[in-house]
C-alpha positions as CSV (number, residue, x, y, z in Angstrom):
1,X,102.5,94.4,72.9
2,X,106.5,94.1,73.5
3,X,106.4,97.3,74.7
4,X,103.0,97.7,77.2
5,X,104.2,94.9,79.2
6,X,107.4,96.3,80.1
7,X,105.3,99.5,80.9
8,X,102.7,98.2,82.6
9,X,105.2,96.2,85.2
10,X,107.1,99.9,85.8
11,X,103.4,101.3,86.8
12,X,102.4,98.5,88.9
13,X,105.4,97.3,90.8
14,X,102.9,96.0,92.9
15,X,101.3,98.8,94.6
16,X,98.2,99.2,97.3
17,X,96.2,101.4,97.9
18,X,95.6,102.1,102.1
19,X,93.4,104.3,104.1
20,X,95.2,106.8,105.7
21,X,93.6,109.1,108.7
22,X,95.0,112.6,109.7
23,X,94.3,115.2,112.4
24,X,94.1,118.8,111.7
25,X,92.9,122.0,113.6
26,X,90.1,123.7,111.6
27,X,90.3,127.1,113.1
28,X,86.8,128.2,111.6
29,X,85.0,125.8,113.9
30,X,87.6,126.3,116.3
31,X,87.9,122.1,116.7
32,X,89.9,119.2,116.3
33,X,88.9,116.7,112.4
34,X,90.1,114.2,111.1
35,X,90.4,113.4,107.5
36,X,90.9,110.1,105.3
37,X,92.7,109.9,102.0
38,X,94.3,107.3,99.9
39,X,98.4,106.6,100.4
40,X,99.9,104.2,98.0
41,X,102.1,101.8,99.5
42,X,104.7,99.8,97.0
43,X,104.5,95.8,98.6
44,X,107.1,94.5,96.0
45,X,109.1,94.9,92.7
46,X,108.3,92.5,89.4
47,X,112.1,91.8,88.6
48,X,113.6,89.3,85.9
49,X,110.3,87.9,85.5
50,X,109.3,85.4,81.8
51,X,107.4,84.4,79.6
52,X,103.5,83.0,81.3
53,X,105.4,83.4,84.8
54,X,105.3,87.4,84.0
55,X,101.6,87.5,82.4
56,X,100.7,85.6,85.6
57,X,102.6,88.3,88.0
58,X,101.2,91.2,86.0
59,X,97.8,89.9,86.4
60,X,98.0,89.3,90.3
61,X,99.3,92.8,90.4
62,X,96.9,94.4,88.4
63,X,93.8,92.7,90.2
64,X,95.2,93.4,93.8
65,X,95.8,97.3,93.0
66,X,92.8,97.3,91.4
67,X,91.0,95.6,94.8
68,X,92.8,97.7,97.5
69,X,91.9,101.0,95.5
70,X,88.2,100.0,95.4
71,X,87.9,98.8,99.0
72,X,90.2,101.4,100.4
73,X,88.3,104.2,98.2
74,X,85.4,102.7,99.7
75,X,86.4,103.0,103.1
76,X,87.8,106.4,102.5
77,X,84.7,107.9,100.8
78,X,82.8,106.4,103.9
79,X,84.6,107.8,106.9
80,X,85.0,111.3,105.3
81,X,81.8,111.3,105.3
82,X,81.6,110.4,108.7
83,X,84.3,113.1,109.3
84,X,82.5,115.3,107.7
85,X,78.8,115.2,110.0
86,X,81.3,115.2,113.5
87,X,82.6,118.3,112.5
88,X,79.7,119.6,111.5
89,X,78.1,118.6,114.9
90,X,80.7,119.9,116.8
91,X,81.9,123.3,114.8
92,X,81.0,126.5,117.1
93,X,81.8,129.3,114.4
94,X,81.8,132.7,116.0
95,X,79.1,135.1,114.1
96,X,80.3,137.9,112.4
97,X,80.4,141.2,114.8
């Protein structure tokens, strides 16, 4: 146990989890997508903490990295899908000569 908890505070350091959108060219379809993926993003560090005070941080940590990955996978999975139909709409491949 003395040495998960020092573990499990370097993994967390209290990450989230975000949605993050980018634009690409797909040449194929010869048209402008967008595409969503998952960016961690480190909020704070768990320094110097003790005792119940660091149970209670690892905790808080844990549950809000686990929350933000599950919402913002959620979200994710959702708009690629989304992406996904618009470009399918709006592709205009060139037949093979």
């Amino acid at each position: 146990m003395a040495v998960v908890l020092p573990s499990l505070v370097a993994l967390l350091q209290a990450c989230v989890y975000v949605p993050r959108t980018t634009a690409f060219y797909d040449a194929d379809c010869r048209v402008a997508t967008r595409r969503m993926d998952l960016e961690p993003l480190q909020l704070a560090s768990i320094q110097q903490c003790g005792n119940e005070g660091c149970v209670v941080l690892l905790v808080a940590a844990g549950a809000t990295a686990a929350a933000s990955a599950i919402v913002s996978g959620s979200i994710v999975i959702v708009g690629n899908v989304v992406y996904w139909f618009e470009k399918q709409g709006r592709c205009r491949r060139q037949a093979p000569p």
